[in-house]
C-alpha positions in Angstrom: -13.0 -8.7 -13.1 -13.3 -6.9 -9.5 -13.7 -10.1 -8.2 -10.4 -11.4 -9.7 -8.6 -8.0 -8.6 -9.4 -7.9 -5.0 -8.7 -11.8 -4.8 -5.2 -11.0 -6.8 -4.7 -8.3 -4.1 -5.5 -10.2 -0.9 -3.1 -12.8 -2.4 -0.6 -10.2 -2.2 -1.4 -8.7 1.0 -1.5 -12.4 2.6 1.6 -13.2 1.4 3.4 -10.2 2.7 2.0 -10.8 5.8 3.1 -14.0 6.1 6.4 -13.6 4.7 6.9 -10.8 7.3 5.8 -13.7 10.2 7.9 -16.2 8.8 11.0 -13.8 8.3 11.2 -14.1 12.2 12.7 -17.7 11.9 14.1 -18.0 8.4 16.4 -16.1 6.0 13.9 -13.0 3.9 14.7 -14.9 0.5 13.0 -18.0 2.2 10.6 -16.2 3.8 9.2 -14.4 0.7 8.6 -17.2 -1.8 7.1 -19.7 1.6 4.8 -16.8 2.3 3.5 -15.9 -0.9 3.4 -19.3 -1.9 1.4 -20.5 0.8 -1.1 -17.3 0.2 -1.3 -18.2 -3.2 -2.0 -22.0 -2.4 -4.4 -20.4 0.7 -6.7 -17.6 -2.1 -6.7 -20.0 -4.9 -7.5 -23.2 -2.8 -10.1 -21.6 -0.5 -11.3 -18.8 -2.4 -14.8 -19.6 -1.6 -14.3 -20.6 2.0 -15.6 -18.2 4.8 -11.6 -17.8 6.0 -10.5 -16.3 2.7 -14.1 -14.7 2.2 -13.7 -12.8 5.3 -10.0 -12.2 5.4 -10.9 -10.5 1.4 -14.1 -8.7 2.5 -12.5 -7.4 5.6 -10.2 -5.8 3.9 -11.7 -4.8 0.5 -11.6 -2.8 -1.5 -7.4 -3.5 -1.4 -7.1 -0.6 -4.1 -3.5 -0.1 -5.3 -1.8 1.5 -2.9 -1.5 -1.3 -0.1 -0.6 -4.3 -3.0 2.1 -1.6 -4.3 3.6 -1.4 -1.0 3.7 -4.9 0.3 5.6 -5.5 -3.1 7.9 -2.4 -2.9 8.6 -3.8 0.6 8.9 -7.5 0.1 11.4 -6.4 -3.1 13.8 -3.9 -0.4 14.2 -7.2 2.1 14.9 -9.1 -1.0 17.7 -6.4 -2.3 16.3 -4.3 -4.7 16.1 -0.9 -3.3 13.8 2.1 -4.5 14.3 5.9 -2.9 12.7 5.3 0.6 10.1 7.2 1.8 11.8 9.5 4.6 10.2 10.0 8.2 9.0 13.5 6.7 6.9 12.5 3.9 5.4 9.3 6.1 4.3 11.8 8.8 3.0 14.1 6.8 1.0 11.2 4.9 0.0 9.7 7.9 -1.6 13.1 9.4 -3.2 13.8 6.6 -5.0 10.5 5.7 -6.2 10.9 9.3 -7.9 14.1 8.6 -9.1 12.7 5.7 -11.0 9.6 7.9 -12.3 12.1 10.1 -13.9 14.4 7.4 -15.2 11.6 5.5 -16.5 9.9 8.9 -18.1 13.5 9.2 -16.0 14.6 11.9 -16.1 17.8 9.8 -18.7 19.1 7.2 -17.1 19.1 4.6 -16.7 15.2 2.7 -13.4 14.9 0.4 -14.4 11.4 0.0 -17.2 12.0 -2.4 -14.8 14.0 -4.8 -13.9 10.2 -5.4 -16.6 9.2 -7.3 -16.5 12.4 -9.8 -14.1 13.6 -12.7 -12.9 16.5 -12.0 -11.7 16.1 -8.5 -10.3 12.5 -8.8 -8.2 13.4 -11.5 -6.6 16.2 -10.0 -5.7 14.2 -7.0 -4.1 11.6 -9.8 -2.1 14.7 -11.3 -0.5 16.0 -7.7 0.2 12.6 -6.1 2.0 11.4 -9.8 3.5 15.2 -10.4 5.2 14.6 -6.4 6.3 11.0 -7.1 7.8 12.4 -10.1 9.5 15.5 -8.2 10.5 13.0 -5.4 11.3 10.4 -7.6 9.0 7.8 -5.8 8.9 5.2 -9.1 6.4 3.1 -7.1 4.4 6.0 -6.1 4.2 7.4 -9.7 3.2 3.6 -10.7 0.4 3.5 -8.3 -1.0 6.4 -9.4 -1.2 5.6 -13.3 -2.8 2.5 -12.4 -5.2 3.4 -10.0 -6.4 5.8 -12.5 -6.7 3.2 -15.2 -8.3 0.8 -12.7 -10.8 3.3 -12.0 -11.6 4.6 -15.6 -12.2 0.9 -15.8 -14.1 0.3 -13.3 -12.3 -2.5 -12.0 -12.0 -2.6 -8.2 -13.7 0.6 -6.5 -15.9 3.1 -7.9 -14.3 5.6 -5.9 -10.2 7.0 -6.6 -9.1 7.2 -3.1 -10.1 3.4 -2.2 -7.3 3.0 -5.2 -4.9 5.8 -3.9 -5.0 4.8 0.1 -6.0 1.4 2.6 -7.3 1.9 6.5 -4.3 0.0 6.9 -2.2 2.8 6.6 -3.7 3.7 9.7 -1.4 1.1 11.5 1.4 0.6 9.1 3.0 4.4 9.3 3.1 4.5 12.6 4.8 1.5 13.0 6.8 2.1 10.1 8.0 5.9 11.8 9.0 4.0 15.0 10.9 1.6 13.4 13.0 4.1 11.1 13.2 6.1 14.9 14.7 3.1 16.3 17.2 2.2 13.8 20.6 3.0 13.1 21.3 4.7 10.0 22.7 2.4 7.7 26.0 4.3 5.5 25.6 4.4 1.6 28.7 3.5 -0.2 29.4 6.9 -1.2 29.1 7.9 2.6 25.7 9.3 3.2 23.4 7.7 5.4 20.7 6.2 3.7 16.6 6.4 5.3 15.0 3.2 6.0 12.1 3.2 3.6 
């Protein structure tokens, strides 16, 4: 069943990918369904080829996180808009999943990665990241983490929470992500208030 999850992932991640490339020429709408189409077509043709096998191993475990956000993202270009993340929360995220690399690289002594694998301390870090989506009113945040839970108290994908509840990726995406809101105009809200790219 891991197998089939991390393969369903990369599918997802490949096809965001590639809908973001080939949203340079065409129209998003376009761009979307060629993209996850072809990664679709791509994971399910040549799922045992070394291309796929290294593009999924490279990246794997996908967890939930990453998947949840291509989707989220690939749905806002497509028109359906969720709260966005504001320049606040994805700077504070970012600094803190760097110190959490470092300590569990052993930068520091102490290693929040291996509260991961146990009870107590992967459940709590369920509980606060779904009680601040709820407070924030992040739906695809609070989604992410009742299924990562699940998908861990199944055993399906890693043995370890935070490979659910984060992606290295993240390492290049919210920076990226913070230069672009930096660099962009604020769009106005038909009520007048200046909406957050997200």
């Amino acid at each position: 069943m891991t197998a089939v999850y991390e393969l369903g992932a990369a599918a997802v991640v490949l096809g965001w990918c590639l809908s973001r490339l080939l949203g340079l020429a065409i129209v998003p709408a376009r761009a979307t369904v060629l993209g996850y189409t072809l990664a679709a077509g791509i994971v399910l043709i040549s799922y045992s080829s070394f291309l796929t096998g290294m593009f999924t191993a490279l990246l794997a475990p996908y967890g939930v996180l990453l998947p949840a956000l291509a989707l989220q993202n690939t749905a806002r270009r497509l028109g359906i808009h969720t709260k966005p993340y504001s320049s606040a929360e994805m700077g504070v995220a970012f600094g803190l999943y760097l110190l959490f690399l470092m300590a569990s690289a052993g930068v520091f002594e102490w290693d929040p990665y291996s509260y991961g694998y146990g009870g107590q301390g992967a459940a709590l870090v369920a509980i606060l990241l779904a009680g601040y989506a709820l407070w924030r009113g992040h739906i695809v945040l609070m989604a992410v983490s009742v299924v990562a839970q699940a998908l861990w108290l199944l055993d399906i994908g890693s043995s370890n929470l935070f490979d659910h509840l984060s992606h290295v990726l993240l390492v290049f995406i919210l920076p990226i992500t913070l230069l672009r809101c930096a660099t962009q105009k604020p769009q106005p809200d038909p009520d007048g208030e200046n909406r957050q790219p997200g």
